[in-house]
Wavefront OBJ file of the C-alpha trace (Angstrom):
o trace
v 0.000 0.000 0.000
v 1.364 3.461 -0.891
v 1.664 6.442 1.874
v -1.132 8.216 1.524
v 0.924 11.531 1.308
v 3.329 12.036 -1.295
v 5.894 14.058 -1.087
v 8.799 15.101 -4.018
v 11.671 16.396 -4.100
v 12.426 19.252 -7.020
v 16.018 19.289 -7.812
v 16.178 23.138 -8.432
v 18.626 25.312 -9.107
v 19.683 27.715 -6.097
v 19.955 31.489 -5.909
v 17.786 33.917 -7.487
v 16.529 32.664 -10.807
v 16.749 35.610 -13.643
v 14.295 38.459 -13.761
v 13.574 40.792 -16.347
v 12.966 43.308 -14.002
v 15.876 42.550 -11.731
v 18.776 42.514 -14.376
v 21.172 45.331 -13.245
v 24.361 47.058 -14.389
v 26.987 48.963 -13.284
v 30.188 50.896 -15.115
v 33.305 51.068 -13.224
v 36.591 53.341 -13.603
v 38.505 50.262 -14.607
v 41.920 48.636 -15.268
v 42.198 45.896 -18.333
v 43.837 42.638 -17.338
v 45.702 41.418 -20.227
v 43.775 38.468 -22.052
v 40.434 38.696 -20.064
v 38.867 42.298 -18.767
v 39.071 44.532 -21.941
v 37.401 48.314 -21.049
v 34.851 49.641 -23.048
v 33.797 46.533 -23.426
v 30.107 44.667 -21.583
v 30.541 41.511 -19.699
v 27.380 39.861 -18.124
v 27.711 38.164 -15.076
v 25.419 35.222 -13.412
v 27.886 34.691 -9.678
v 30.591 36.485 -8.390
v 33.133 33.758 -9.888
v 32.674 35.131 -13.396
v 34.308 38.011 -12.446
v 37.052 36.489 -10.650
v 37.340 34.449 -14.315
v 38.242 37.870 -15.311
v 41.236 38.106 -13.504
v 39.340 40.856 -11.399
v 39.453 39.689 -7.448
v 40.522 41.775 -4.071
v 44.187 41.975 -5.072
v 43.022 43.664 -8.264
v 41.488 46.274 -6.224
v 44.236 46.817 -4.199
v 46.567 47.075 -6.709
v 44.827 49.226 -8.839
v 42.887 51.345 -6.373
v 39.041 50.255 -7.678
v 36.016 49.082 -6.282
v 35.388 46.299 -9.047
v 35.640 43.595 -7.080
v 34.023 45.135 -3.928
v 30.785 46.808 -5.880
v 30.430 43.279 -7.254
v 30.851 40.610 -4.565
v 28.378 43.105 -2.327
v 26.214 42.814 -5.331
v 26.212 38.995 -4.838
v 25.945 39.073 -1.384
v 22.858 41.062 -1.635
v 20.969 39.486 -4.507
v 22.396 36.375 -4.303
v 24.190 33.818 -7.219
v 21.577 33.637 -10.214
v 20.873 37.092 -10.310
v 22.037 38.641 -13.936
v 24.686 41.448 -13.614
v 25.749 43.836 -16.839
v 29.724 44.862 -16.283
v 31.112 47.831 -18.106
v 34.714 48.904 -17.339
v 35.890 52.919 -18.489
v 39.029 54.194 -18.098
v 40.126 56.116 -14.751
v 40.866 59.113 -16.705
v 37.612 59.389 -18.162
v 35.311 60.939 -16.256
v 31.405 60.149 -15.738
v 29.946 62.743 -17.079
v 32.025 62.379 -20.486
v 31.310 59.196 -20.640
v 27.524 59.023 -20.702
v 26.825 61.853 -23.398
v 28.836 59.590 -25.015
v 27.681 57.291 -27.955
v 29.521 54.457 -25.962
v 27.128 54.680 -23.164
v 23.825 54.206 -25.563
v 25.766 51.470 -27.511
v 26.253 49.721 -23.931
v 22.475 50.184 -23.163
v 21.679 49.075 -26.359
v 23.874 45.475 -26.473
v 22.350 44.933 -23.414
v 19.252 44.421 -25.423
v 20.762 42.930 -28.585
v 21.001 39.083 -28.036
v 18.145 39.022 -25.884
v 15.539 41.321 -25.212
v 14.727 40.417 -22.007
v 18.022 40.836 -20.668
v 17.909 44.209 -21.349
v 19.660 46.210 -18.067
v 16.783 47.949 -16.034
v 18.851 50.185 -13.831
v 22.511 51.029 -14.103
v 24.873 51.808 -11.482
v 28.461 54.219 -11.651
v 31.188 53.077 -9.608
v 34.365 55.382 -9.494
v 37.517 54.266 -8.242
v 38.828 54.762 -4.686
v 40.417 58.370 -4.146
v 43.447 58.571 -1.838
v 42.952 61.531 -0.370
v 39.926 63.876 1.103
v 38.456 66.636 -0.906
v 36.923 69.830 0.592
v 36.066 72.314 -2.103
v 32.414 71.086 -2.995
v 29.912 68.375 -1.434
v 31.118 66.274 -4.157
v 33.873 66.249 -7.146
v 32.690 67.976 -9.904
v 32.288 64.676 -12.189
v 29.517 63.870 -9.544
v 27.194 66.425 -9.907
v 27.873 66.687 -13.787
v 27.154 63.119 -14.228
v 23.736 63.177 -12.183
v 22.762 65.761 -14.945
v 24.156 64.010 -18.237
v 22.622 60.825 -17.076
v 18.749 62.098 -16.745
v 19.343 63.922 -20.305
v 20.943 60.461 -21.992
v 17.982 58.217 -19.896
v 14.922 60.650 -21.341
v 16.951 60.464 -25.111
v 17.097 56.487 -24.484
v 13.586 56.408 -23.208
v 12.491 57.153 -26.295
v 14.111 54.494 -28.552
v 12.958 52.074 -26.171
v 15.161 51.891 -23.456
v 13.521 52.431 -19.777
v 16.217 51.984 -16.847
v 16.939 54.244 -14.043
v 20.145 55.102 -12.226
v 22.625 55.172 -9.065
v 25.607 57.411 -8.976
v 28.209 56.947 -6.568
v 28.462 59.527 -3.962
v 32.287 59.580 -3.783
v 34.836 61.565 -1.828
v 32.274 63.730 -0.386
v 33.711 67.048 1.338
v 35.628 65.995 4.689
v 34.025 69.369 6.068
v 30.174 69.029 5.447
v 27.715 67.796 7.553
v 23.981 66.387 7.321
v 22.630 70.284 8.173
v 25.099 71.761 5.983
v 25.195 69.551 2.714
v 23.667 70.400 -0.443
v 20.282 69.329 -1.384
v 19.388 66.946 -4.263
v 15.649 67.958 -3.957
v 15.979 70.746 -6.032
v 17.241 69.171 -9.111
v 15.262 67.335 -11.740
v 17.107 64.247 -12.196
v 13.905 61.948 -11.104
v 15.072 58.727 -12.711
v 19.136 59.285 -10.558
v 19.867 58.583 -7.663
v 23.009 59.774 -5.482
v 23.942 57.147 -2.389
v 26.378 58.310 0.082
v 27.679 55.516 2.100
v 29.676 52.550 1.618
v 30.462 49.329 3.352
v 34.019 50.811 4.136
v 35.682 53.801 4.589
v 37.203 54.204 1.291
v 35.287 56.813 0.218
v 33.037 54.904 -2.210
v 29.301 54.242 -1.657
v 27.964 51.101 -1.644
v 26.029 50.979 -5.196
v 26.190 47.363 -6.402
v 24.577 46.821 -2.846
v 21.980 49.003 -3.305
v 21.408 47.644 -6.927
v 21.165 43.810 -5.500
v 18.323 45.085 -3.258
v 16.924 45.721 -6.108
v 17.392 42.731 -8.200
v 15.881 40.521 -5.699
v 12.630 43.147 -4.826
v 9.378 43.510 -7.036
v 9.201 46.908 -8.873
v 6.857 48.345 -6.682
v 7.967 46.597 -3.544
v 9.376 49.376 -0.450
v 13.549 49.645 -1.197
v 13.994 50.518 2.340
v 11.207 47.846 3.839
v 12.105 47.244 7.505
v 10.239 43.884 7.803
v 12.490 42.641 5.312
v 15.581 42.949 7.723
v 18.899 44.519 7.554
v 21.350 44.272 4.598
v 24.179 42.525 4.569
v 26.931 44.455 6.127
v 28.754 44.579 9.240
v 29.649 48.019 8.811
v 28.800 51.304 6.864
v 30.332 54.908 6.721
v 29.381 58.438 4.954
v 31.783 58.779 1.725
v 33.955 61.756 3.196
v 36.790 59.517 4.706
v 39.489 58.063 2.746
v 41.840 54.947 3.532
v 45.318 55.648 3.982
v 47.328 52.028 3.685
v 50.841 51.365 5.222
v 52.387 52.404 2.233
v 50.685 55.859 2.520
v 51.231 59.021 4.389
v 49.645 60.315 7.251
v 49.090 64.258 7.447
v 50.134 65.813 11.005
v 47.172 66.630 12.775
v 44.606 65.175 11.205
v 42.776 61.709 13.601
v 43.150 58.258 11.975
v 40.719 55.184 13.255
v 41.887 51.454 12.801
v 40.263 48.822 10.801
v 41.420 45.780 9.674
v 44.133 44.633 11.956
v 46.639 45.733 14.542
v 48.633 48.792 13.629
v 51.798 50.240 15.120
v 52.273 53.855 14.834
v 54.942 55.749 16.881
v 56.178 52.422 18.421
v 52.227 52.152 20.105
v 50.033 49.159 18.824
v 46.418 50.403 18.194
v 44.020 47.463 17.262
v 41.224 47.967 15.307
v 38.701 50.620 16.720
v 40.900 52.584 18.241
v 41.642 55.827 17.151
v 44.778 58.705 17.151
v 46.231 61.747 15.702
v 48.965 61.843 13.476
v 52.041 64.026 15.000
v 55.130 65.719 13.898
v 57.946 63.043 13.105
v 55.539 60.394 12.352
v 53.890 60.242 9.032
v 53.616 56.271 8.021
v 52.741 53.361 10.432
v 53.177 49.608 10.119
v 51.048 46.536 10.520
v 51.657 42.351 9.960
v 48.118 41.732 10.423
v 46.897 43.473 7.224
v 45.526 46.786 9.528
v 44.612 50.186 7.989
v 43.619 53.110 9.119
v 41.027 55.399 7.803
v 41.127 59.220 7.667
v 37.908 61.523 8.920
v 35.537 58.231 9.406
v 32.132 58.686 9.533
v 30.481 55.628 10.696
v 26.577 55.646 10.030
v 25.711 54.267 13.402
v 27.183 58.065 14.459
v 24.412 59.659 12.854
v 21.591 60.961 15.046
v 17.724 60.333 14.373
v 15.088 62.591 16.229
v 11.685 63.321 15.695
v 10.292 65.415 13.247
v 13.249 64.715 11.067
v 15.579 67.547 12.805
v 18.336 64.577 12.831
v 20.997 63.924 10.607
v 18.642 61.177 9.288
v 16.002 62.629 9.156
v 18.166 65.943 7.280
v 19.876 63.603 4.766
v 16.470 61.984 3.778
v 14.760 65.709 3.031
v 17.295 66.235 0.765
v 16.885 63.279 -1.067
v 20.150 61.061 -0.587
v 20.191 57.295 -0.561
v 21.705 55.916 2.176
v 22.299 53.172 4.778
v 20.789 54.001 8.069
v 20.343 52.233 11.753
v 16.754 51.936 12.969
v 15.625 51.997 17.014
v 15.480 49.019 18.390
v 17.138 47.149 15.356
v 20.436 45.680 14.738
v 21.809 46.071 11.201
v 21.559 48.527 8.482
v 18.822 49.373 6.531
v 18.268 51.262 3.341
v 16.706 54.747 3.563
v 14.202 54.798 0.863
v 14.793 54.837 -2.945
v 15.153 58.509 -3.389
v 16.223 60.238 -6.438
v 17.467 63.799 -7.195
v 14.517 65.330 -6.818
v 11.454 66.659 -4.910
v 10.089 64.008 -2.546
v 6.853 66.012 -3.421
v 7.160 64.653 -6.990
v 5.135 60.913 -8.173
v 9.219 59.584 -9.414
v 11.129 61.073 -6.440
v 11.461 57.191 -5.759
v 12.990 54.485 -7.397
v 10.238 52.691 -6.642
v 7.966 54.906 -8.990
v 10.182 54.827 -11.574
v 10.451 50.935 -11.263
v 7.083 50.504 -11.780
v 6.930 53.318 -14.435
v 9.405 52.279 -16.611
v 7.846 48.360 -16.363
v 4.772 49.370 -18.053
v 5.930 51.023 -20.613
v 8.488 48.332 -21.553
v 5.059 46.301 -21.563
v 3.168 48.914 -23.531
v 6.071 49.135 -26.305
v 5.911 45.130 -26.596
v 2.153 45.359 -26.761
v 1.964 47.841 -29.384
v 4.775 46.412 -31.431
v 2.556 42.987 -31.626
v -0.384 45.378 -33.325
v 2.113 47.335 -35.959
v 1.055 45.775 -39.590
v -2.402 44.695 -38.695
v -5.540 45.386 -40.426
v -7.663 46.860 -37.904
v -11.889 47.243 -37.899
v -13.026 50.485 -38.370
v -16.310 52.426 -37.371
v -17.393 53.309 -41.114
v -19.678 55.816 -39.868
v -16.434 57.823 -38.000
v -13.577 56.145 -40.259
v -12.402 55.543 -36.135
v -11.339 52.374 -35.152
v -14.053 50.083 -33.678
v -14.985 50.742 -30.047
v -15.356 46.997 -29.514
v -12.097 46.191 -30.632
v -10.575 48.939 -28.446
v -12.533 47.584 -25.311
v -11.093 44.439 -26.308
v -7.556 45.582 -26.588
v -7.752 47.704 -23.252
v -8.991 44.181 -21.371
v -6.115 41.912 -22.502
v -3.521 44.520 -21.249
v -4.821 44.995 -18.374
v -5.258 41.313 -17.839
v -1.779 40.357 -19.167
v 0.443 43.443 -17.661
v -1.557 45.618 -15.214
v -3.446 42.659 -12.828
v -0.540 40.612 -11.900
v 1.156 43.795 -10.468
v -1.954 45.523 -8.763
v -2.907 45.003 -4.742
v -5.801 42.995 -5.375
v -4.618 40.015 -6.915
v -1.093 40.298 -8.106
v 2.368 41.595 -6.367
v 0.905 44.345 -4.630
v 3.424 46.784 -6.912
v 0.641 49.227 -7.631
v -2.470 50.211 -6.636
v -4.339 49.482 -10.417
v -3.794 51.126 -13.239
v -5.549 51.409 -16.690
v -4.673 51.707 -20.387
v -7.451 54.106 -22.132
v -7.173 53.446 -26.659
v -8.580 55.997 -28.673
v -7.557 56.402 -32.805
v -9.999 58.798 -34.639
v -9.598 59.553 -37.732
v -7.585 56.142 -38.255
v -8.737 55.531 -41.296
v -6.645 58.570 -43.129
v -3.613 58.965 -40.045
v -3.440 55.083 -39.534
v -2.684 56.604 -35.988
v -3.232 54.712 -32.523
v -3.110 57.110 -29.272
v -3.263 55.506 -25.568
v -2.788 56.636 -22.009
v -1.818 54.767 -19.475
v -3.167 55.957 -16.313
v -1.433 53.721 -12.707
v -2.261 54.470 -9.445
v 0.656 53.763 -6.999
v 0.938 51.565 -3.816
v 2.349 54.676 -1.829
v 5.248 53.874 0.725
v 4.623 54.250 4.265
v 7.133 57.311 5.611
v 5.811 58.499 8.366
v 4.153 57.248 11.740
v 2.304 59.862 13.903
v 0.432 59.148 17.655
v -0.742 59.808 20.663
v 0.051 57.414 24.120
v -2.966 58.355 27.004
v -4.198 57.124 30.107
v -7.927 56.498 30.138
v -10.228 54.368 32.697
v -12.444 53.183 29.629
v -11.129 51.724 26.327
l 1 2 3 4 5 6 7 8 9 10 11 12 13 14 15 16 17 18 19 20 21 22 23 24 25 26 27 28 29 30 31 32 33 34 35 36 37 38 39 40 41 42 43 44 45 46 47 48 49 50 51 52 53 54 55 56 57 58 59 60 61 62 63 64 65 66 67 68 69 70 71 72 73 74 75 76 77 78 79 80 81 82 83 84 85 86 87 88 89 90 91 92 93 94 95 96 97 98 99 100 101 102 103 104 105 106 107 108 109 110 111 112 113 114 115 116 117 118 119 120 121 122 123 124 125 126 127 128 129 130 131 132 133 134 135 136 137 138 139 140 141 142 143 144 145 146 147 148 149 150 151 152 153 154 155 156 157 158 159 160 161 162 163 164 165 166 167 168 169 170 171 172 173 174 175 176 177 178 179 180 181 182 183 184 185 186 187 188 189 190 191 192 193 194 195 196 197 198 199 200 201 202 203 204 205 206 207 208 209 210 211 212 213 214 215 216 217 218 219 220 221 222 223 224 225 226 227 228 229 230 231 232 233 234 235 236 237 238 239 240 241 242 243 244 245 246 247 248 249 250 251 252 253 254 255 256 257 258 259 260 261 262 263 264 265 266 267 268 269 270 271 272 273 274 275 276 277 278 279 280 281 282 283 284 285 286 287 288 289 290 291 292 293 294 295 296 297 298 299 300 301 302 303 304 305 306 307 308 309 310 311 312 313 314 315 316 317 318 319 320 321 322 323 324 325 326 327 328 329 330 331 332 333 334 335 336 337 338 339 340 341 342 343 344 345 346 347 348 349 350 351 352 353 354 355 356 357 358 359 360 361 362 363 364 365 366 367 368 369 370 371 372 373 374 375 376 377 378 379 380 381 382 383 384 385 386 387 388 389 390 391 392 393 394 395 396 397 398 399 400 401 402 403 404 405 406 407 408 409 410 411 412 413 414 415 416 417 418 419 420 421 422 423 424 425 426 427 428 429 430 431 432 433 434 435 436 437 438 439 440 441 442 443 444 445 446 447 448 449 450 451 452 453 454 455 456 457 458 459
């Protein structure tokens, strides 16, 4: 007699299975490695030991002074092996900015899309390389700011041929002499579709974008980047981007304080282990270590930065002004995303990644839907020479059914609210012309929690 319960085991493949939604990218300032990692050139990537079959690993970093290897194994670490990573390595003397009103950068985009169309990359991070020293004259390096601009111009051109990603920008060598109250604001520009992060995973002065971009490989479009249920990222540490790491080999500037990380240090014949902290003096200018210590300059460490109500912390300042950071939370251990905020007003629908997520979905779905109709002999209304009402209805029913449903709150992902696609085409007959508007109501974010604690004898 057979059990009557029957139970089988799928032989599966692990890690996160592809996604169109979730394929990411990032562009690094880069070093070729002879035979294997050509720049200029797109690699993509299914685990962190494809890149390492590049000849691109930690020693590569070091040696070079990049963030390859770190941006992508805290990619990995984040999303998980399976998850489908586009690689693009520039030149360290080119900057950012030149680089994406470049045709290079829309030939990248493009190939993405070339073998397969659903591998096409859906949001694109820029990863510079790590400076050695701290910078003072502006919030940011100039590149920075100039890129944040050049990228929404090249991501609206793009749009239009068919391209719909968003963007992170790497909040590098921020000014060693700003503060949460007295940085700039990103809420007044109009790059909705960038956004700017501003700490990293060490204290190199690079953020921590391809960990940011494998949150969002293994979310839903519409799904909260900064959820709290979903529990802290993967990272023992995190820092603001306005300290730099000064190795052994370096030198130390007189007066300036220099924490430990790594392993034990000795520095004017004291031993400081990691944690400890102390000021360089006259005499003294390099250190030494056998336990592969370093020491950072001006570190920031995130769980430093305050969080009162009403927003008047440095939290609560850096998230008004639209950065994307990692944050502690009351109560919680870990690090936690702030929200997906772009470079501009939070009072605006796509001051979110989120928004633009979801945005840029549907009309990747609305471009293939359309494209199926081009060629086809549609019914017209002979009396209006418009195209038939009934097939319209039709039309508007099967997207919604195919692309808007399995997204919406009441039966799907819970990634929007509902949405609906509204076909009109008068006149077809003579402009063989089909309009549409596609009308979504978002799932909004929770941001803010308000109350009231009282004593009362009745409930």
């Amino acid at each position: 007699m057979n059990h009557p319960i029957v139970i089988n085991v799928l032989n599966n493949s692990v890690g996160i299975a592809p996604s169109s939604n979730g394929i990411m990218g990032i562009v690094f300032k880069a070093v070729a490695v002879s035979n294997n990692f050509a720049l200029n050139t797109p690699y993509l990537l299914t685990q962190l030991s494809d890149l390492t079959a590049l000849g691109i690993d930690a020693a590569y970093d070091a040696t070079n002074k990049t963030a390859v290897y770190q941006q992508v194994s805290e990619f990995y670490a984040q999303a998980g092996a399976g998850a489908l990573l586009w690689i693009y390595g520039i030149s360290k003397a080119t900057a950012f900015a030149t680089f994406v009103a470049s045709n290079a950068f829309n030939a990248f985009v493009a190939f993405t899309a070339q073998a397969d169309p659903a591998n096409r990359v859906k949001m694109i991070g820029f990863c510079y390389d790590v400076p050695s020293a701290l910078q003072s004259s502006a919030d940011f390096p100039a590149d920075v700011t100039a890129t944040i601009t050049a990228l929404q111009t090249a991501q609206q051109n793009l749009f239009q041929q068919g391209f719909q990603f968003s963007c992170i920008v790497d909040g590098y060598n921020m000014s060693s002499s700003v503060t949460p109250s007295t940085i700039g604001t990103q809420a007044t520009n109009s790059a909705f579709a960038v956004s700017l992060c501003i700490t990293g995973t060490q204290p190199n002065g690079v953020s921590a974008v391809g960990l940011a971009l494998g949150r969002f490989a293994r979310i839903t479009i519409g799904h909260g980047f900064g959820a709290v249920e979903d529990g802290a990222v993967n990272t023992p540490t995190a820092f603001l981007t306005n300290s730099v790491v000064i190795p052994a080999s370096g030198t130390l500037i007189v007066g300036h304080v220099y924490t430990v990380f790594g392993g034990a240090i000795t520095y004017n014949s004291v031993v400081y282990n990691p944690g400890q902290s102390f000021t360089a003096v006259t005499g003294f200018t390099s250190y030494t270590t056998s336990a592969n210590g370093y020491v950072a300059d001006n570190c920031s460490p995130v769980q430093n930065l305050t969080s009162y109500a009403n927003g008047t912390g440095d939290i609560g300042q850096l998230g008004s002004k639209q950065f994307m950071f990692l944050r502690t939370w009351s109560n919680h251990s870990g690090f936690y995303w702030n929200d997906g905020a772009t470079c501009t007003s939070s009072t605006l629908q796509l001051s979110t990644q989120e928004f633009n997520r979801v945005a840029n979905a549907l009309s990747a779905d609305a471009l293939a839907f359309f494209i199926d109709e081009m060629g086809k002999n549609l019914p017209i209304d002979t009396k209006t020479g418009a195209v038939a009402q009934s097939y319209l209805n039709a039309k508007q029913q099967q997207f919604y059914n195919e692309f808007i449903e399995p997204l919406n709150v009441a039966s799907g992902s819970g990634d929007l609210s509902d949405a609906s696609l509204i076909l009109s085409a008068p006149n077809f007959n003579s402009t063989k012309t089909m309009n549409f508007t596609l009308k979504i109501v978002p799932t909004p974010i929770l941001g803010t929690v308000n109350g009231t604690i009282e004593f009362t004898s009745t409930l």
